[in-house]
C-alpha positions as CSV (number, residue, x, y, z in Angstrom):
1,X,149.6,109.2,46.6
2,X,146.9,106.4,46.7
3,X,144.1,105.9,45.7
4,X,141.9,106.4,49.5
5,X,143.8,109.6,48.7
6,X,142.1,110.9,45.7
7,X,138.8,109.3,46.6
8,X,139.0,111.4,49.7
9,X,139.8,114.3,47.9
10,X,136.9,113.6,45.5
11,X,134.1,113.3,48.1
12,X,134.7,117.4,48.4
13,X,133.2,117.1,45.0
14,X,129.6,118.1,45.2
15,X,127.2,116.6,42.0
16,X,125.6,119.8,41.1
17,X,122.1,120.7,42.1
18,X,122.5,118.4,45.1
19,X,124.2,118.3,48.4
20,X,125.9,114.7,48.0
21,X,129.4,114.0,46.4
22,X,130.5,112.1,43.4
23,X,131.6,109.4,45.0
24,X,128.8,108.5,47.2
25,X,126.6,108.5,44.4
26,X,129.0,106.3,43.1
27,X,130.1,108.3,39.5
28,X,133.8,107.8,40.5
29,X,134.7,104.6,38.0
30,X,138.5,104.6,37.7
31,X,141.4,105.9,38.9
32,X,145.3,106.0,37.7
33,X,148.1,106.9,39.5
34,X,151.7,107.7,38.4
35,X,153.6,109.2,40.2
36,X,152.0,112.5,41.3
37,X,150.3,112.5,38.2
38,X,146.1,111.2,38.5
39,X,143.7,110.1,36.1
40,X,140.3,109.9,36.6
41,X,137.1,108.2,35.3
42,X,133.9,109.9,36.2
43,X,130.3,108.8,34.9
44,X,127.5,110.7,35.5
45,X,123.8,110.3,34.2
46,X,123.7,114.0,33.3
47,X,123.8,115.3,29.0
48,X,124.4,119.1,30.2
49,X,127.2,120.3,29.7
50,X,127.5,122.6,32.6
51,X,127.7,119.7,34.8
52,X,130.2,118.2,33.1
53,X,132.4,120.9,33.0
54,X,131.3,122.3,36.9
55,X,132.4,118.5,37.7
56,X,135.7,118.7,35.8
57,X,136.4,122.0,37.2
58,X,136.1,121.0,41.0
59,X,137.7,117.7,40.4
60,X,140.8,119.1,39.2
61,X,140.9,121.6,42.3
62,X,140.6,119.3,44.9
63,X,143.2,117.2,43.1
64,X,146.1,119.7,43.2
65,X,144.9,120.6,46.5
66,X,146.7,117.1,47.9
67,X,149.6,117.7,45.6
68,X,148.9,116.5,42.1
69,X,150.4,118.2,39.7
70,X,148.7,117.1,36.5
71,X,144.9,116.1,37.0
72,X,143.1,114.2,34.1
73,X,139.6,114.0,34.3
74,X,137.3,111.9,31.9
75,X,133.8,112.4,32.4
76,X,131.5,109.9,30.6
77,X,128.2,111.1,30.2
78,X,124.9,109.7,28.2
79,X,124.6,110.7,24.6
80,X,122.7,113.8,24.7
81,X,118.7,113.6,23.2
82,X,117.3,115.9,20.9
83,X,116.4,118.9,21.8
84,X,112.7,118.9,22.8
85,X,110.1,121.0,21.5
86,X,106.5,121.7,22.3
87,X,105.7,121.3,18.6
88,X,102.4,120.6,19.5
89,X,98.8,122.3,19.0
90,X,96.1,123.8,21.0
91,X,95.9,125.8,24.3
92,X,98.7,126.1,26.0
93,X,98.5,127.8,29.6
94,X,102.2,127.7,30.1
95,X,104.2,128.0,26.8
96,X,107.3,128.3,28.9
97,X,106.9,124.4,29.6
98,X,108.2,122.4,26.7
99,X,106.7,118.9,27.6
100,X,103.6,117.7,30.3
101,X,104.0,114.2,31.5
102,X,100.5,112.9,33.5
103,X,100.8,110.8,35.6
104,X,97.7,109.1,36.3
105,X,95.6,106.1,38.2
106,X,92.7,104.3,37.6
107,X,92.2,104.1,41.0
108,X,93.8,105.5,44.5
109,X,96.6,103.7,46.7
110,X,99.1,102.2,43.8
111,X,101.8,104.4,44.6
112,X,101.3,107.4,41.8
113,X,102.4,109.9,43.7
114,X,105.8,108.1,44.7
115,X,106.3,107.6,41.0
116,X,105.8,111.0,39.9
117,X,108.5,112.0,42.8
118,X,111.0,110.0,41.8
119,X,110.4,110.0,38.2
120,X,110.7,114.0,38.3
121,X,114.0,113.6,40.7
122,X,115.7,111.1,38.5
123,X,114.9,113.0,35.3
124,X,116.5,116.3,37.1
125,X,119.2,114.2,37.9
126,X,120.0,114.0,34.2
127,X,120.0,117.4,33.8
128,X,116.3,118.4,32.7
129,X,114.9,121.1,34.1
130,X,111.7,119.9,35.8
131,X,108.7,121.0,37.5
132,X,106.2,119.0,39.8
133,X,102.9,120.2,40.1
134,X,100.8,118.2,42.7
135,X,97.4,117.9,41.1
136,X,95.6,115.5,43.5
137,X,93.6,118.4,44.9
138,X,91.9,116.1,47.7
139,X,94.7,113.8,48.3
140,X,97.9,116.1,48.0
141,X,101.2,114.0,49.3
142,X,104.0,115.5,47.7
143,X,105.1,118.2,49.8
144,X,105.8,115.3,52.6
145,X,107.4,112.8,50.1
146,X,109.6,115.9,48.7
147,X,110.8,117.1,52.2
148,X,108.5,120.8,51.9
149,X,105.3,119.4,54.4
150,X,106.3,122.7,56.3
151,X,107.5,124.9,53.5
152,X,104.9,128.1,52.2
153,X,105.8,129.7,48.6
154,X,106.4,133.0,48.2
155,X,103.9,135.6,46.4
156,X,105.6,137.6,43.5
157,X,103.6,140.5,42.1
158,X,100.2,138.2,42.0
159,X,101.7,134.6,41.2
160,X,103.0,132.0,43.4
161,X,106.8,130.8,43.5
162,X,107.2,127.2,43.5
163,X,109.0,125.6,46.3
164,X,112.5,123.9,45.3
165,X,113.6,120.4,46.2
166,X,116.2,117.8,45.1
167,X,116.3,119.9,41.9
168,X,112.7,120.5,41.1
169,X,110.2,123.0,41.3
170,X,107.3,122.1,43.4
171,X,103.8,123.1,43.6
172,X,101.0,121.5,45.4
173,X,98.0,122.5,47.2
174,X,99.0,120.8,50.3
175,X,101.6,124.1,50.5
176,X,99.0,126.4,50.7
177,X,96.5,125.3,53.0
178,X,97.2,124.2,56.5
179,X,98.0,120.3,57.4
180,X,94.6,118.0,57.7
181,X,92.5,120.4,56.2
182,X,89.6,119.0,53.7
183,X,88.8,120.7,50.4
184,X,85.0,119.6,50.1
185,X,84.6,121.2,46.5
186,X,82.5,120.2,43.2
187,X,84.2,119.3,39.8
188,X,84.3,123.1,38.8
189,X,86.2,124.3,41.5
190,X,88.6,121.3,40.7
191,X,88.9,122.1,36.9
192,X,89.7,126.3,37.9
193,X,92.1,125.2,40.1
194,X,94.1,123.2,37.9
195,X,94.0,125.8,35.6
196,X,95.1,128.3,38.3
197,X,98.0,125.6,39.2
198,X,99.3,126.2,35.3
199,X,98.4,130.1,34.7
200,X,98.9,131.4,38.1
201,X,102.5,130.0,39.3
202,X,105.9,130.9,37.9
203,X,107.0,128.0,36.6
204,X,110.3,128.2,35.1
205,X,111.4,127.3,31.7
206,X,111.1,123.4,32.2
207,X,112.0,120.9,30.1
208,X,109.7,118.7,31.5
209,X,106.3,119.3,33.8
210,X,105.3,116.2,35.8
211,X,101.7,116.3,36.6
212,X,100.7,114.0,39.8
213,X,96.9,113.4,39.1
214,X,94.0,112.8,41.2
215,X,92.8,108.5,41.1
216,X,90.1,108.3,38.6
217,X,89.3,109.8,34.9
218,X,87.5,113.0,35.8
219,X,87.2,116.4,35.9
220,X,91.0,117.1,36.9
221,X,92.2,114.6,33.9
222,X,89.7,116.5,31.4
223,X,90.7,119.8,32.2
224,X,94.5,119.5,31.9
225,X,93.9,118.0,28.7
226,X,92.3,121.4,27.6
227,X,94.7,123.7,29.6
228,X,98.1,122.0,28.0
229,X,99.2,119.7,24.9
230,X,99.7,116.9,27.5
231,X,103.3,114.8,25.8
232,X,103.0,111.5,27.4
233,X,100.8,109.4,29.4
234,X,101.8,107.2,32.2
235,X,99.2,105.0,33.9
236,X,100.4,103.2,37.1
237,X,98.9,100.3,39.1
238,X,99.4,97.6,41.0
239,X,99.5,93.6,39.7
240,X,96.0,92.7,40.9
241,X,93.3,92.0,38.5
242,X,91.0,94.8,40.8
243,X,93.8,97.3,39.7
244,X,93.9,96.6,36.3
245,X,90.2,96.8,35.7
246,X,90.8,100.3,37.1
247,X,93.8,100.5,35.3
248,X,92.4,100.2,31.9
249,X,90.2,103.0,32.4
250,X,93.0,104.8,33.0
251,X,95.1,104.1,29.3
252,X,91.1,104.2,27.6
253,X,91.1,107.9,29.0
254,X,94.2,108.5,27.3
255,X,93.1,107.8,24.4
256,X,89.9,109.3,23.9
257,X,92.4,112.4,25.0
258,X,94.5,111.5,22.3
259,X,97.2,111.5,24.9
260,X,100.5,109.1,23.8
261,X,101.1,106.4,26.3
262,X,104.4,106.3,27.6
263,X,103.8,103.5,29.2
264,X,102.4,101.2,32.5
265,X,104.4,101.2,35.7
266,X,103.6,98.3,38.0
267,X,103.9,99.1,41.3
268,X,104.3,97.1,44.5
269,X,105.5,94.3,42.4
270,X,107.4,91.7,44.3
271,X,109.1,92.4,47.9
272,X,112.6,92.7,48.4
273,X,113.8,91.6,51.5
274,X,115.8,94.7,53.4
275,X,117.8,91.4,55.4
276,X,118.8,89.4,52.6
277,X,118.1,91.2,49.3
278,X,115.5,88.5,47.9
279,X,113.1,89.2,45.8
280,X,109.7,87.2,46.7
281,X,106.5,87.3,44.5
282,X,103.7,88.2,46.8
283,X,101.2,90.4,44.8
284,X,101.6,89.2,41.6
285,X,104.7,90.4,39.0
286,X,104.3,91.4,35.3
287,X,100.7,91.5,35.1
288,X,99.8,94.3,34.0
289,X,101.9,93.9,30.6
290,X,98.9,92.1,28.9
291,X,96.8,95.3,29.8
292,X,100.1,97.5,28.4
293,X,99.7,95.4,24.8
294,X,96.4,95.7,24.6
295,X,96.6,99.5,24.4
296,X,99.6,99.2,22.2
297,X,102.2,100.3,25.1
298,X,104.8,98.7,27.5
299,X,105.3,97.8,30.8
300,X,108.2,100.3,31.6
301,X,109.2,98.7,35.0
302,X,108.2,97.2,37.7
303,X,108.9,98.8,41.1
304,X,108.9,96.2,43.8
305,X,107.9,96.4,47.8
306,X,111.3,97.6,49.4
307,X,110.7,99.1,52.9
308,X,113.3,102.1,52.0
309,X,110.9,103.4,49.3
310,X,108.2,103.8,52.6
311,X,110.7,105.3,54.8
312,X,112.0,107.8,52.0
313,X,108.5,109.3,51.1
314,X,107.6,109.3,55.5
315,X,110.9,111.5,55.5
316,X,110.9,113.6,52.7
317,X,114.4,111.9,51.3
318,X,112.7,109.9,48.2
319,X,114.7,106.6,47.8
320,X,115.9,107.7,44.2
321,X,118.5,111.0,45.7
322,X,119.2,109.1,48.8
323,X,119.7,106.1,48.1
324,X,120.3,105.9,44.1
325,X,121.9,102.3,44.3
326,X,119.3,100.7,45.4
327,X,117.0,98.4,43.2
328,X,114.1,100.5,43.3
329,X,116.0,103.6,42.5
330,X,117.5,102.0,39.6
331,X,114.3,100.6,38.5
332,X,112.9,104.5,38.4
333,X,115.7,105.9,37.0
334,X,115.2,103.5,34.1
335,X,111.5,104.1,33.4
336,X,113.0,108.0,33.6
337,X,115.4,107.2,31.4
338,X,112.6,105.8,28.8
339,X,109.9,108.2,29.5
340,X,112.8,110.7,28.2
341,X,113.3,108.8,25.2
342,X,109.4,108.4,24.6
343,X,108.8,112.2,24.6
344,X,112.2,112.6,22.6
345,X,110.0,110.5,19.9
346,X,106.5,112.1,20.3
347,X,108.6,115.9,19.4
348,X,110.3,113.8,16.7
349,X,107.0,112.9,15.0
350,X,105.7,116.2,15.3
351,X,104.7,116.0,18.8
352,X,100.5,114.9,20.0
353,X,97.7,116.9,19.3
354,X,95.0,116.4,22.5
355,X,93.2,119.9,21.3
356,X,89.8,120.0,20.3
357,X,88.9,117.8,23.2
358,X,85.6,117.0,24.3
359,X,84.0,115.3,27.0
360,X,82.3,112.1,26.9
361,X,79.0,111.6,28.9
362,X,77.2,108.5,29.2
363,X,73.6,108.0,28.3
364,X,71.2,110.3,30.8
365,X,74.4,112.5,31.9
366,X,74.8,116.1,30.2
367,X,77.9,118.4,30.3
368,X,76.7,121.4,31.9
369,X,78.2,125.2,31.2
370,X,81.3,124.9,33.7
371,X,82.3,121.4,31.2
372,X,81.8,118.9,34.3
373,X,78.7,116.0,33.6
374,X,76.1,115.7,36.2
375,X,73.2,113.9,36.0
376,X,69.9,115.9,34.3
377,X,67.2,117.3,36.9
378,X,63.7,116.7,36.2
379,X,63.5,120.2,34.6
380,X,65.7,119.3,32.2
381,X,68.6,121.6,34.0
382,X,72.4,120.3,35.5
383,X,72.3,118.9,39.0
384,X,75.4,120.6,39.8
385,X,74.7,124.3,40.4
C-alpha cells in the first residue's frame, strides 16, 4: 500500500456538483499509512454538510476497494456562516431568492461579466445554491463564458427553466434569441424585461442571485432596484483614471439606491506572464482603492491580465472550475469568499432597505409613466412614446 495507491484510488472521487476529482482540485492534504490501515486529510471549500459526508462516503469506498481495511477520513471544511435571510423590505419578485448580488460597471469592457461568472461558480463551489441571471440585455456574454452558447431552456407550464452549469442556474437573453441578433429596444422594454427575467423564470431556492448588469446607471440598474431588495453592491473597473471616473458613477448609484457596497474589484490589474509566472504592472495596480475609501468600501481584489482567464470565458470552462490553482482563480475565490461574509453582515444588521426608490432626473429631464427619464417635448409631453 503507498501512497500513488490511495491517491489513485482517490481520483475516482468526484467533488460533488462537478465532474472533477478531489485530488485534481487539489483537496487531498495528507495521507497516513500503516499497514493496511489509511488515514486521510481532505479540505474542501464547501460548509454543507452533504458534501462532506457525500465526500466521506465515496472516499471510504474506493479505499476498501484496493484492500484497506480501515479507512479514516478527515474532512476539514470552512466554519459554516450564518444562515442568510432576506430580512429585508419592499417588493420582492422572487421571495424564493434569499440574497441579490449586482454586479455592476460604470462603463463597458472591464471584465463584469467574467466576474459575475466566476464569482457565482466559486460561491457554488462552497456550497451555496446560486443563480446567474444575465441582465446585459444588449450585450449578453454569459451563455458563451458558462459553456450554454448553444443551449435553449425548457418551457414549464408558462415559465422558463434556467439552464444549469458548473453548479448554477443560468438565465440570459442570449439563450433565447438566436446568435448575433440585435435587441434595438427603448428603456421600457428593458425595465419589463428585467422584471420578466425575475417573475417569469423558475429560479430555484437560491442562496444567492448574481445579477450581471448592463455598463452604465440606467434603466436596467433602476428597475432591479424596485423589482428585488438588492443585498450587496459590487462595482468593477479597470485601474485607469477614464475607468474610475465611470467607476464612481457606478458606487454613487448605489447609494442613492441605498444599495450596500460590497466592494470594488479591479480588473485587468497587472499581467502575469503564462512562461514564467511574473507579475508585471502595465495598466496600473491598486488604483481604484482611493475611489473604494471614498465611498466607504474596499478594494476586494485585484484580478490581474492572465491569458487563461481569456481562453476560459472563449471556451466556456471559466478559469475558476478549471483551473482553481491558478492566481486568478484564487484571487476570485477570495473576493467570493468576502462577498459571502459581507452579505452574512448586511442579514446580520437587519439586512438593506433599497424600497421606496425613486428616480433621479436632472434639470430639463422628466420621468415619464413607464418610470424611464427622457427629455420634455415642446408640448410639455415625454419624448419617449
Amino acid at each position: 500500500m503507498t501512497k500513488d495507491n490511495v491517491l489513485e484510488a482517490l481520483k475516482n472521487v468526484t467533488y460533488p456538483g462537478f465532474t472533477k476529482d478531489i485530488v485534481t482540485f487539489g483537496f487531498v492534504k495528507d495521507i497516513d499509512i500503516v499497514g493496511d490501515r489509511v488515514a486521510v486529510v481532505i479540505d474542501i471549500t464547501s460548509s454543507a454538510d452533504e458534501v462532506r459526508d457525500q465526500i466521506s462516503s465515496d472516499a471510504k469506498v474506493e479505499l476498501t476497494k484496493i484492500g484497506v481495511s480501515e479507512a479514516i477520513v478527515t474532512i476539514n471544511q470552512p466554519k459554516a456562516p450564518k444562515q442568510m435571510s432576506n430580512s429585508m423590505s419592499g417588493k420582492n419578485l422572487v421571495p424564493q431568492v434569499k440574497n441579490f448580488v449586482m454586479v455592476s460597471s460604470g462603463k463597458g469592457g472591464v471584465g463584469k461579466s467574467t466576474t459575475s461568472v466566476n464569482i457565482a461558480i466559486a460561491m457554488a463551489m462552497q456550497g451555496k445554491k446560486v443563480g446567474l441571471l444575465d441582465a446585459d440585455i444588449y450585450g449578453p456574454n454569459v451563455p458563451r463564458m458558462m459553456g450554454l452558447i448553444d443551449q435553449r431552456p425548457d418551457i414549464v407550464g408558462n415559465k422558463v427553466a434556467p439552464l444549469k452549469a458548473y453548479g448554477v442556474e443560468v438565465m440570459s437573453m442570449g439563450s433565447l434569441m438566436e446568435s448575433g441578433q440585435s435587441l434595438i429596444w427603448r428603456g421600457s422594454m428593458i425595465m419589463k424585461a428585467i422584471e420578466q427575467f425575475l417573475r417569469d423564470i423558475l429560479w430555484s431556492e437560491l442562496d444567492v442571485l448574481v445579477i450581471d448588469m448592463p455598463p452604465g446607471t440606467g434603466d436596467a440598474q433602476l428597475s432591479l432596484a424596485q423589482s428585488v431588495p438588492v443585498t450587496a453592491g459590487i462595482t468593477v473597473t479597470t485601474p485607469q483614471e477614464v475607468s474610475l471616473d465611470d467607476s464612481r458613477r457606478s458606487l454613487d448609484m448605489f447609494q442613492k439606491l441605498h444599495i450596500p457596497i460590497a466592494g470594488v474589484i479591479e480588473n485587468m490589474s497587472g499581467f502575469i506572464c503564462p512562461k514564467c509566472e511574473t507579475e508585471s504592472d502595465i495598466f496600473g495596480m491598486g488604483t481604484s482603492e482611493a475611489v473604494a475609501k471614498e465611498f466607504d468600501t474596499e478594494l476586494m481584489v485585484r484580478i490581474p491580465i492572465e491569458p487563461a482567464v481569456r481562453i476560459g470565458g472563449d471556451t466556456g470552462m471559466p478559469i475558476v472550475y478549471n483551473k482553481p490553482t491558478s492566481e486568478s482563480a484564487k484571487r476570485y475565490i477570495e473576493a467570493a469568499n468576502k462577498l459571502i461574509d459581507f452579505i452574512d453582515k448586511v442579514n446580520a444588521e437587519g439586512g438593506a432597505d433599497n424600497s421606496a426608490i425613486q428616480p433621479t432626473t436632472p434639470p430639463g429631464v422628466s420621468a415619464c409613466s413607464t418610470g424611464a427619464a427622457s427629455k420634455e417635448n415642446n408640448d410639455g409631453g415625454c419624448g419617449c412614446h
